[in-house]
N, C-alpha and C positions, 0 to 999 in steps of 0.2 A: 483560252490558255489553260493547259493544266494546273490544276492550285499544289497540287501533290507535286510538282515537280521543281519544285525548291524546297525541299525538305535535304537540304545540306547546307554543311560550311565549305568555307574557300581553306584549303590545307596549305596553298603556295599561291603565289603570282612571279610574274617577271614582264617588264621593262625591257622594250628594244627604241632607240631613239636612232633614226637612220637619216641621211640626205643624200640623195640623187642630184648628180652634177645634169644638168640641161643644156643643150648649146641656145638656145630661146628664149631668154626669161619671157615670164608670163606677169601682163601689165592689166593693172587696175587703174578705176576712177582718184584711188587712194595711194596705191603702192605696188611693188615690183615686187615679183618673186625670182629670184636669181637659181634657186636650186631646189627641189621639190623635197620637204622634211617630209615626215612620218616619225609618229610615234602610236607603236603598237602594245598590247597588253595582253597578258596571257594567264585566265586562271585556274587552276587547278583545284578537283576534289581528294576526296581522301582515298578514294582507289586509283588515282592517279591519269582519270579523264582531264582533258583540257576544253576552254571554250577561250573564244577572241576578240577583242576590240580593238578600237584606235582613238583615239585623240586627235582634235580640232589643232592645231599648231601651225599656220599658214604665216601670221604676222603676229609682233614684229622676227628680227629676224633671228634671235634669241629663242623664238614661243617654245622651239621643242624641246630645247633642254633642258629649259625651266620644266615645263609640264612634265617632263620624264623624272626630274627633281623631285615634284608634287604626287606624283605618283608614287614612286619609290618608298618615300621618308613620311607622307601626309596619308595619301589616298586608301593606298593599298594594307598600309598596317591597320588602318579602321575599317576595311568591308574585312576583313580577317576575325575581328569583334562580331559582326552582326550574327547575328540569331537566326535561322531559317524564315525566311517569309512568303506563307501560299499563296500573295499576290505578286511576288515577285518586283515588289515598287526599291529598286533598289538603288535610283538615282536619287527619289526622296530621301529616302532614308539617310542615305552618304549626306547630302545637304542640308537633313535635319541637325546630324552632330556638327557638321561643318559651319553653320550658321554663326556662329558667335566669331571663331575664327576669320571667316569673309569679313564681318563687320569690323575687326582688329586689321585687319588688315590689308583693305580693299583687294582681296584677289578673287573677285566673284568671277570673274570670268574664267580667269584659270581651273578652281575650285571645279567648278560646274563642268567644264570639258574634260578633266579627266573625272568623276565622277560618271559622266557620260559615258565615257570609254570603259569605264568599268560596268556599269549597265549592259551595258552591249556584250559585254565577256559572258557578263554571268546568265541572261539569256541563250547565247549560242553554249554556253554550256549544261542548261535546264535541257536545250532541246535535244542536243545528242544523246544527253540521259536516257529520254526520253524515245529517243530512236527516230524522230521525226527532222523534215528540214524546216526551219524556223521560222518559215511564213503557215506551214499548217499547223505547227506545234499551236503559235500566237492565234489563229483561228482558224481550224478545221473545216469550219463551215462556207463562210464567208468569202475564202483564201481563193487569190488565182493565180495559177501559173507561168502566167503568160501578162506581162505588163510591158507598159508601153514609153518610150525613152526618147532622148532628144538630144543633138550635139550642142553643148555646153562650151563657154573658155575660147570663142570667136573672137582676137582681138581687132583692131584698126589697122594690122600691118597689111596684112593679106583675106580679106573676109571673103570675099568670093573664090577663091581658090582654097581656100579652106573648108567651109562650104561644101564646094565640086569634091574633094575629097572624104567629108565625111557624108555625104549622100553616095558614093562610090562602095561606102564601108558599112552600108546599110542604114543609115539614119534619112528619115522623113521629118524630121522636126529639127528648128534650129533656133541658136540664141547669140546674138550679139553684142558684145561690153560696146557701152556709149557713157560719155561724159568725159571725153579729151576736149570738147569745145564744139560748137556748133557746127563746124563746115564739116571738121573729120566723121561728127557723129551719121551727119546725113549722108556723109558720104561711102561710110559703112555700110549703112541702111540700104543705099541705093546698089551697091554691088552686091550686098545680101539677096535682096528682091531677084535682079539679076541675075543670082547664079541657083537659084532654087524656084524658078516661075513663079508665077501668079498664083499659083496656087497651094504654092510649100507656107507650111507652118513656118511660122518666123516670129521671133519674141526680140526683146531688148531687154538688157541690164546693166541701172545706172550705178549700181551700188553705192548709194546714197548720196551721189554724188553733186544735188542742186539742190537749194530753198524753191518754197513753193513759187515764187513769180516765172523763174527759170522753169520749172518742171511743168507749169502750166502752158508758157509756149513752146517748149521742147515737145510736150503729147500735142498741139496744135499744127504741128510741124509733122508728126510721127502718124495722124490718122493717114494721111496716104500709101504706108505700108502695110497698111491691115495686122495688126497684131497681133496675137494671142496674148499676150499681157504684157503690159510695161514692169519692171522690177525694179524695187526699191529707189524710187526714184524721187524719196525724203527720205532723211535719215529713221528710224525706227523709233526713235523717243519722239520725234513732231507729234504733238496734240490731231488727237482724231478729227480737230474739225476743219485743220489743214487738208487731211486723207480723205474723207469727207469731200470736201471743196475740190482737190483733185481727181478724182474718182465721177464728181457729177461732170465735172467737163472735161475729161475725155473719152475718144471714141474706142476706147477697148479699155478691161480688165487695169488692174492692179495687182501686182504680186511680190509679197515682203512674210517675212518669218525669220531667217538664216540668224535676223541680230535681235529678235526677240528673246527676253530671257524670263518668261511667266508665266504656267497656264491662264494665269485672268486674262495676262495682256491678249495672248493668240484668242481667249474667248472673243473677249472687247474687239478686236481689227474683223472678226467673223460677225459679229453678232450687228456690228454698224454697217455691216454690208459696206466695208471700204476697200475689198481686195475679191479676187475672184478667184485666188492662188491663192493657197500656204503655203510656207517652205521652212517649215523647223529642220534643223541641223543634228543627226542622234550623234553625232560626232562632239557638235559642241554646246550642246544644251538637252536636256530627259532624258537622253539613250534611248536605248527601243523601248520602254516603259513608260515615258514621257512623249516619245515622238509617236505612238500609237495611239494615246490615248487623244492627242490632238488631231490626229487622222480621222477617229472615230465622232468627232464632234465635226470636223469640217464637212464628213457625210450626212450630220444632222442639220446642218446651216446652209446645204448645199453648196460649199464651197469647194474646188477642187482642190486636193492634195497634191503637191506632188516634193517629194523632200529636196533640197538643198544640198549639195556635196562637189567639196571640191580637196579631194586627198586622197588617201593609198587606197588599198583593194581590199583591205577588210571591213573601211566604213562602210566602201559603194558596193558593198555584195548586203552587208546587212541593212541599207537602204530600201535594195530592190526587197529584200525579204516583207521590211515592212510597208512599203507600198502593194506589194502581191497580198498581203495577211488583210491589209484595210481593202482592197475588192473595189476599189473606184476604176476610172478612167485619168487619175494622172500619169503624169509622165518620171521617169526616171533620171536624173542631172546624169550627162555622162561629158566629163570635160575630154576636149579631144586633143588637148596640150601631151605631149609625149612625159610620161612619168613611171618609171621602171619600178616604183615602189607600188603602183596600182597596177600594171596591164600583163607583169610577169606574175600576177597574183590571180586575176582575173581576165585571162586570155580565154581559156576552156568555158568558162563559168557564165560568162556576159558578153554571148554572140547575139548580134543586132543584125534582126533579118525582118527588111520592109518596114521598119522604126519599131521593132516589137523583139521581146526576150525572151523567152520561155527558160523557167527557173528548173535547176534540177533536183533531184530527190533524195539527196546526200543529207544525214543528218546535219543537224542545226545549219552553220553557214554554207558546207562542203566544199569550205578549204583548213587547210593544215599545214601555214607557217612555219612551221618550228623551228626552222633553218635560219629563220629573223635576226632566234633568240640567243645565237652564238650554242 
């Protein structure tokens, strides 16, 4: 990362808070999504460059315009304050002053996804300064072009037809929600396998959806489809010697991050070898400053990266950025749920050809919303 390339202030920002009508909603272990939110962020220097992010706002079904709130009136009037920083730690920072306020008034989570989102802005903003696209800006060296991706947001309705169309659309790797109950789960599983052979990549995710007795014969159930990792399949606060316990007995991987909210935590879940996937969210927790830097530890611990995303087109562009910047072999989340606020943004940008992306050369993110922002 260039250190010289946050040597400015933020002169503006602006807030677009949008939802997308769906005919589908899109169903979790937890909750339904009826309409696909977005909440995008836009900040401006003082020669009147722009860079972008977004905001985490999935659930409940209020999130986004509360956070567009937080942003507006909280967030954006205090990165407006900050002082130039060569390291560009700009989600710390936001949650350094923000910390007492969290504490008054329980909105850590809020707090931290638009902070997040603003992270992510002032990045894609460093880089176009800078004239680079924002995976070689974050590392030159390292950076690859070309990363590798997975269909994401398989629900229990139709899983093998789902599937057969996102291997149609270029995906080699696949991921199906489980935790409706035991028969639908397997029965997902089994039309997964099904519709992608014996030899497609295939993952599951519970999204925290069982205690460990459950989770322990749900993976004793689930080694016959050979997995690449099970996901979150305890809630994210469970004591490590639950993840631990689940991890020695079963036959594939572990993969949780998305509801983590701590560098020590994501250290601790790497460093006990109880996951074999991370999945920090730069959407809703570090931004790219935060989400990079646990990229870079998960290459020291051998653990695979691969980020978490599930919303518009300017998280999942600055995702792939920073799994391209970190130079491993994870995979990219790409949900195959229809969402006009991600695929009209990211149709050009994130073509999947043989389950692989090759990133283009456009500075910082190369895209340019503006149109969001009224």
């Amino acid at each position: 990362m260039r250190g010289s390339a946050f040597d400015f202030r933020v002169d503006a920002f602006a807030v677009a808070v949008l939802r997308a009508p769906i005919a589908t909603p899109v169903k979790t272990s937890f909750g339904v999504m009826r309409d696909r939110p977005a909440v995008f962020l836009r900040v401006t220097d003082e020669a009147g460059r722009h860079g972008y992010g977004e905001v985490w706002c999935n659930f409940p079904t209020v999130a986004a315009e509360h956070r567009a709130r937080l942003a507006q009136e909280v967030v954006g009037p205090l990165l407006r304050t900050l002082l130039p920083d060569a390291e560009g730690r700009i989600y710390a920072r936001l949650m350094e002053r923000l910390h007492v306020l969290a504490l008054q008034s329980g909105e850590w989570g809020p707090l931290r996804q638009v902070s997040a989102g603003f992270d992510a802005a002032m990045h894609d903003l460093a880089a176009r300064r800078a004239g680079l696209p924002l995976y070689r800006f974050l590392d030159g060296e390292g950076a690859r072009s070309r990363i590798g991706a997975y269909a994401s947001g398989i629900g229990p309705e139709t899983p093998g037809a789902t599937a057969k169309a996102a291997a149609a659309a270029g995906h080699a790797a696949f991921k199906v929600k489980v935790g409706f109950g035991r028969d639908t789960d397997l029965a997902s599983l089994e039309a997964m396998r099904a519709a992608i052979g014996a030899g497609g990549t295939l993952m599951a995710d519970a999204n925290q959806g069982w205690a460990l007795d459950e989770a322990l014969a749900r993976s004793a159930e689930y080694a016959a489809f050979d997995l690449r990792w099970l996901e979150e399949p305890l809630r994210a606060d469970r004591p490590l010697d639950e993840w631990r316990r689940l991890a020695s007995h079963a036959a594939f991987p572990l993969a949780a991050g998305e509801n983590v909210n701590e560098t020590d935590d994501f250290e601790a879940m790497m460093t006990a070898g109880v996951v074999g996937t991370i999945q920090p969210d730069l959407a809703k927790w570090g931004g790219v400053s935060g989400c990079l830097d646990v990229a870079r530890r998960a290459l020291r611990h051998g653990v695979t990266y691969c980020p978490h995303f599930l919303g518009g087109g300017v998280g999942l562009v600055a995702s792939a950025h920073v799994l391209a910047a970190q130079g491993g072999d994870g995979l990219l989340e790409m949900d195959v749920n229809p969402n006009p606020l991600r695929d009209d943004l990211t149709a050009a940008l994130l073509v999947v050809e043989d389950g692989r992306i090759m990133l283009r050369d456009e500075p910082g993110l190369g895209l340019t919303p503006d149109h969001l922002f009224g």
